[in-house]
LUMKE-366180 format. One record per residue (C-alpha): residue in one letter; x, y negated, z negated. Coordinates in steps of 0.05 Angstrom, whole numbers, plus 32768, in hexadecimal, padded with zeros to 4 digits. Layout:
residues N
+------+------+------+------+
: ronu :    X :    Y :    Z :
+------+------+------+------+
:    A :    X :    Y :    Z :
...
+------+------+------+------+
END
This chain:
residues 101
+------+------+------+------+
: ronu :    X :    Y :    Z :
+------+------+------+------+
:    X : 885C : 78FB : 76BE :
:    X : 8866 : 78B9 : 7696 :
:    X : 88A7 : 78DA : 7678 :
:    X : 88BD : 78E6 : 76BA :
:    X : 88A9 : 7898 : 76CC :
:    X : 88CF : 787E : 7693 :
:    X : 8911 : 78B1 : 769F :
:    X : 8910 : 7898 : 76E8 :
:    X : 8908 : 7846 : 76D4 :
:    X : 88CC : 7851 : 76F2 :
:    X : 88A2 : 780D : 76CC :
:    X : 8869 : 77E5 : 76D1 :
:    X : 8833 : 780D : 76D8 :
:    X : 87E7 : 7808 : 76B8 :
:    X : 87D9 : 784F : 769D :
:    X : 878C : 7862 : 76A6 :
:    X : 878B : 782C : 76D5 :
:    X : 8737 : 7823 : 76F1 :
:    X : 8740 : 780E : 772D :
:    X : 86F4 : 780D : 7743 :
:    X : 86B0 : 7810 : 7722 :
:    X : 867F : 7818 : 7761 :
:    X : 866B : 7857 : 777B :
:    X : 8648 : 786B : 7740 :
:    X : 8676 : 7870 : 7707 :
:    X : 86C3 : 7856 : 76F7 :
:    X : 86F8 : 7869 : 771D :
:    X : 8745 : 786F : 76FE :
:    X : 8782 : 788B : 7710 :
:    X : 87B2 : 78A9 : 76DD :
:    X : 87EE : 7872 : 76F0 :
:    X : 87E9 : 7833 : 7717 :
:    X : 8816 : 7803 : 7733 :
:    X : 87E3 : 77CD : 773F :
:    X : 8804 : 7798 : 7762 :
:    X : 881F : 77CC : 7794 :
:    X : 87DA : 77F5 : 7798 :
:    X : 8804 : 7832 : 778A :
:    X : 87E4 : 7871 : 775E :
:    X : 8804 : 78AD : 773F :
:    X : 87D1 : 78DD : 772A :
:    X : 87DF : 7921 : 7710 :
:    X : 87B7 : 7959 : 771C :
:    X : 87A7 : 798B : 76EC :
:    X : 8787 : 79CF : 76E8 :
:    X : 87AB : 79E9 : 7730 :
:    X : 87A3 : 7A32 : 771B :
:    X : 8758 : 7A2C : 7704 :
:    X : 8728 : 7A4D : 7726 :
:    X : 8710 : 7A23 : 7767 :
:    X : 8754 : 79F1 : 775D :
:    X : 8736 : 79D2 : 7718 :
:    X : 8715 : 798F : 7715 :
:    X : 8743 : 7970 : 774C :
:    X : 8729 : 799E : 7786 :
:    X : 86DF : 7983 : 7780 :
:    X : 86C3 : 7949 : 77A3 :
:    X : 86B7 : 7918 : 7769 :
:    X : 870D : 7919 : 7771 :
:    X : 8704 : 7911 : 77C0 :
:    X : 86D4 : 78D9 : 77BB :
:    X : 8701 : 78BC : 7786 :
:    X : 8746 : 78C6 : 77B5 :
:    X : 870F : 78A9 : 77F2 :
:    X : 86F9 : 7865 : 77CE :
:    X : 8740 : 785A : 77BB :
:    X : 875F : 7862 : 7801 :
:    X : 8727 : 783B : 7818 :
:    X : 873A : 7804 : 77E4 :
:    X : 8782 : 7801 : 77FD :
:    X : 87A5 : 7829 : 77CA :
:    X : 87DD : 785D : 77D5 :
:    X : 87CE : 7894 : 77AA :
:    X : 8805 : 78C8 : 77A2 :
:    X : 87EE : 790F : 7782 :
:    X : 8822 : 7940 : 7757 :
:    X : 880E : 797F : 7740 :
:    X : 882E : 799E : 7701 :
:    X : 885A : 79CD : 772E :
:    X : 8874 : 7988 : 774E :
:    X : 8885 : 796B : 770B :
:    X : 88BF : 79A0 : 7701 :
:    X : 88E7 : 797F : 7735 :
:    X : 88E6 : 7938 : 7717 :
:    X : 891E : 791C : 774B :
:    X : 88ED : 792B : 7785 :
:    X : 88AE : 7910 : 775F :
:    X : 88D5 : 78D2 : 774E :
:    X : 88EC : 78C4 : 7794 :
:    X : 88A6 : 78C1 : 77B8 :
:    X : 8891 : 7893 : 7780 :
:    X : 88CF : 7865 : 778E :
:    X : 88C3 : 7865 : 77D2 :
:    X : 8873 : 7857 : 77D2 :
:    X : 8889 : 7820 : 77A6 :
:    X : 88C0 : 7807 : 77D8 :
:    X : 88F3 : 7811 : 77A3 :
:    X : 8919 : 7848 : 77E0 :
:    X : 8922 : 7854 : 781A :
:    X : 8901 : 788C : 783E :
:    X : 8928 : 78BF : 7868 :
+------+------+------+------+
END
């Protein structure tokens, strides 16, 4: 993901960004536009048994508190990651960098 960021001009991120500490434990997301509230994170382990660690509910309660703090949080798989022009459009667009269609 972050070489597709940097091929696409894609800049000013935080990387490991925590964007909260309540509910228990630290909370961060794998990119972060802060001054947006806009998150990339990338989930791993799609072909694991049960999904992998991003089809539990620590993740949902994670995704939850974010929405509920106002953040846009856009997931890729590693699937979506081969088609980089697509990957890098939503991204533009949640960051109000496009247009949408």
């Amino acid at each position: 993901m972050e070489r597709l960021l940097w091929c696409y001009d894609l800049f000013g991120y935080a990387r490991e960004y925590p964007f909260s500490k309540s509910v228990g434990r630290a909370h961060r997301f794998d990119f972060a536009w802060v001054d947006q509230r806009v998150a990339v994170e990338v989930d791993g382990g799609t072909y694991k048994a049960h999904g992998g660690r991003h089809n539990t509910d620590r993740d949902r309660e994670k995704l939850n508190l974010a929405a509920a703090l106002g953040w846009r949080v856009l997931r890729f798989s590693g699937a979506m990651l081969d088609c980089p022009d697509d990957c890098a459009k939503v991204i533009r667009m949640a960051l109000g960098m496009e247009e949408g269609e």
